[in-house]
N, C-alpha and C positions, 0 to 999 in steps of 0.2 A: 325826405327828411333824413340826415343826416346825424352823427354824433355830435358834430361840432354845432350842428343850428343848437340857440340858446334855447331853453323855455321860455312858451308864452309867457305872461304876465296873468297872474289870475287876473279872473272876468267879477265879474258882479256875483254873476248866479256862486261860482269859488269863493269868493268870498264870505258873502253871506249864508250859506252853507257854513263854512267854519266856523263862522260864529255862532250861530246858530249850534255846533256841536259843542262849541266851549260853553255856552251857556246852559245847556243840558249836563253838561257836565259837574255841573255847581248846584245841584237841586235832584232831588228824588223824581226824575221826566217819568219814567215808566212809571213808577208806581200812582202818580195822583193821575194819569191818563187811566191805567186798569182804575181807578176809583170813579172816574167822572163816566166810563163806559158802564161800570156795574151801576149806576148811578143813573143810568141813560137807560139801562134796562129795563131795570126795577120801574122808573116813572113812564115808561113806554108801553109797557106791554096791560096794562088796567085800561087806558085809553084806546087801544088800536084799534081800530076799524076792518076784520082781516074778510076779502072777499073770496066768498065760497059759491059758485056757480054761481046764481043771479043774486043769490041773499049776499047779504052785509052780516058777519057777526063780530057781534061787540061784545067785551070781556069786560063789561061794567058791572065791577061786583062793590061792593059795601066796603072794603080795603081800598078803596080808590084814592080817599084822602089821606091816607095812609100812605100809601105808595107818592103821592105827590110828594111828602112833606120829607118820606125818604131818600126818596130821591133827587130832589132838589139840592137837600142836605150832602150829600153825595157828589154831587154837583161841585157845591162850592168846597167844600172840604179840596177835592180833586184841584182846581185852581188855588185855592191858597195852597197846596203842595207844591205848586210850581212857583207861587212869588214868592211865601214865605219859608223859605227851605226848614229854619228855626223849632217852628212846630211841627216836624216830621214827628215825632212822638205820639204827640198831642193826635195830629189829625189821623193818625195811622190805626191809634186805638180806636177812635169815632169811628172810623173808617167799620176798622170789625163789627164794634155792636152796632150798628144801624146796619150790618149785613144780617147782623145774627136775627135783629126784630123784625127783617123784613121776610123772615120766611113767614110765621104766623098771620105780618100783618097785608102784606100783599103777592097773591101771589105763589108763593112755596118761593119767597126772594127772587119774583124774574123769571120763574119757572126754572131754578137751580142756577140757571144762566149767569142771571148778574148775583144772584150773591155770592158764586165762587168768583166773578174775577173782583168785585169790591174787596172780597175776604183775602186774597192774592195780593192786589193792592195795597191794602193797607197793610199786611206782613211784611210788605218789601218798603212800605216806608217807615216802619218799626226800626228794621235791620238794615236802613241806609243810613250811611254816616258819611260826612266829608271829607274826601281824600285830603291827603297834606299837602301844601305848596311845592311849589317845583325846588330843588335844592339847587342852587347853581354849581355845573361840574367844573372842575378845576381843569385847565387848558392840558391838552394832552403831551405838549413837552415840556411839563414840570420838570423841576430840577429833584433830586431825590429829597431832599427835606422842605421844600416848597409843597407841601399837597399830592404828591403823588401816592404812590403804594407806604402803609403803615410800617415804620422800620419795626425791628424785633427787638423786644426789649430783653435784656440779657435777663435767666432767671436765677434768685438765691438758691443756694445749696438746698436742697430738699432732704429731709429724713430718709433713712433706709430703715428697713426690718433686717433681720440676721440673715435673709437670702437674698439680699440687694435687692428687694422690690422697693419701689418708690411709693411713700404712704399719700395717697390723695385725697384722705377725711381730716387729717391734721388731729387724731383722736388716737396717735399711738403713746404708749406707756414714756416712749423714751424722750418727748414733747413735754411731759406735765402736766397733756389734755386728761389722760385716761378716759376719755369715751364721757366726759362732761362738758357739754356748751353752757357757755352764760351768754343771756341777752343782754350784757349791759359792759 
C-alpha cells in the first residue's frame, strides 16, 4: 500500500459504527446503561441460585418483591434514558431514590454493587446536558472582512489619573462617576 492508493470506501460494519456513535452522542448512553446495570443488580442477586459444592444456595429473603419492582423500575427508567433524552432529569432523580430504597429494601441495594452504580448513573444523567449543534466553519481563504479573523475595533480616548494610568472601573472623580453605579 502505497501513499497515493485512495482509501477504501467505509464497509457496513464503518458505517454503522458511526452511527451508532452519533447517536450516543445525542442521549445520556452511559448513564441510563450504569442505571439498567444497577437495576440488573439489584433484581438479580434476591433470585440467584449460586452453587456451593453440591448444595444450591438461594438468597430468597422477604425483600424479594421489593427488589423486583426496584429493579425492574431501574430497568426501564435506564431505557427511557436512551430514547427519551428529554427526561434526563426526571429519570436521573428516580434513578437515585430507588438506589437509595433499595439498600433497606433489598439486599444492602445489590450488596452495595448496584446501588452505587444506579446511584453513578443517575448523577451523570442529572449532569448531562446536550451539546450544541455544529456551527458551520467559515471557508479557510476568506477574504479579511468576509468571516475570517475579528478586525480590531479602534478604542475611545479612555480617562487617565494624574500618573497616566488608564482607569478601567469608569468610577474616577474626573468622569462624574465618583465611585456610584446606577442600575438604570
Amino acid at each position: 500500500m502505497s501513499a497515493e492508493t485512495s482509501a477504501a470506501a467505509p464497509g457496513q460494519f464503518t458505517r454503522r459504527r458511526l452511527q451508532f456513535r452519533a447517536w450516543r452522542g445525542t442521549r445520556p448512553f452511559w448513564a441510563g446503561l450504569l442505571v439498567m446495570l444497577g437495576g440488573f443488580l439489584i433484581l438479580y442477586i434476591p433470585y440467584a441460585h449460586l452453587p456451593l459444592a453440591h448444595l444450591t444456595m438461594t438468597m430468597g429473603t422477604p425483600g424479594g418483591s421489593g427488589s423486583l419492582i426496584i429493579g425492574v423500575l431501574l430497568i426501564v427508567i435506564g431505557i427511557s434514558l436512551w430514547v427519551q433524552q428529554h427526561i434526563r432529569v426526571f429519570g436521573g432523580v428516580a434513578a437515585i431514590l430507588l438506589a437509595l430504597v433499595s439498600i433497606p429494601m433489598s439486599n444492602i441495594g445489590g450488596f452495595i454493587v448496584g446501588f452505587l452504580t444506579a446511584m453513578i448513573g443517575g448523577a451523570m444523567a442529572v449532569a448531562w446536558s446536550p451539546g450544541a449543534p455544529a456551527q458551520p466553519q467559515p471557508p479557510a481563504e476568506a477574504a479579511p472582512g468576509e468571516g475570517g479573523a475579528p478586525q480590531a475595533a479602534a478604542l475611545p480616548d479612555q480617562p487617565t489619573d494624574m500618573f497616566g494610568n488608564h482607569d478601567l472601573s469608569g468610577t474616577n472623580p474626573a468622569n462624574g462617576a465618583n465611585g456610584r453605579h446606577s442600575a438604570g
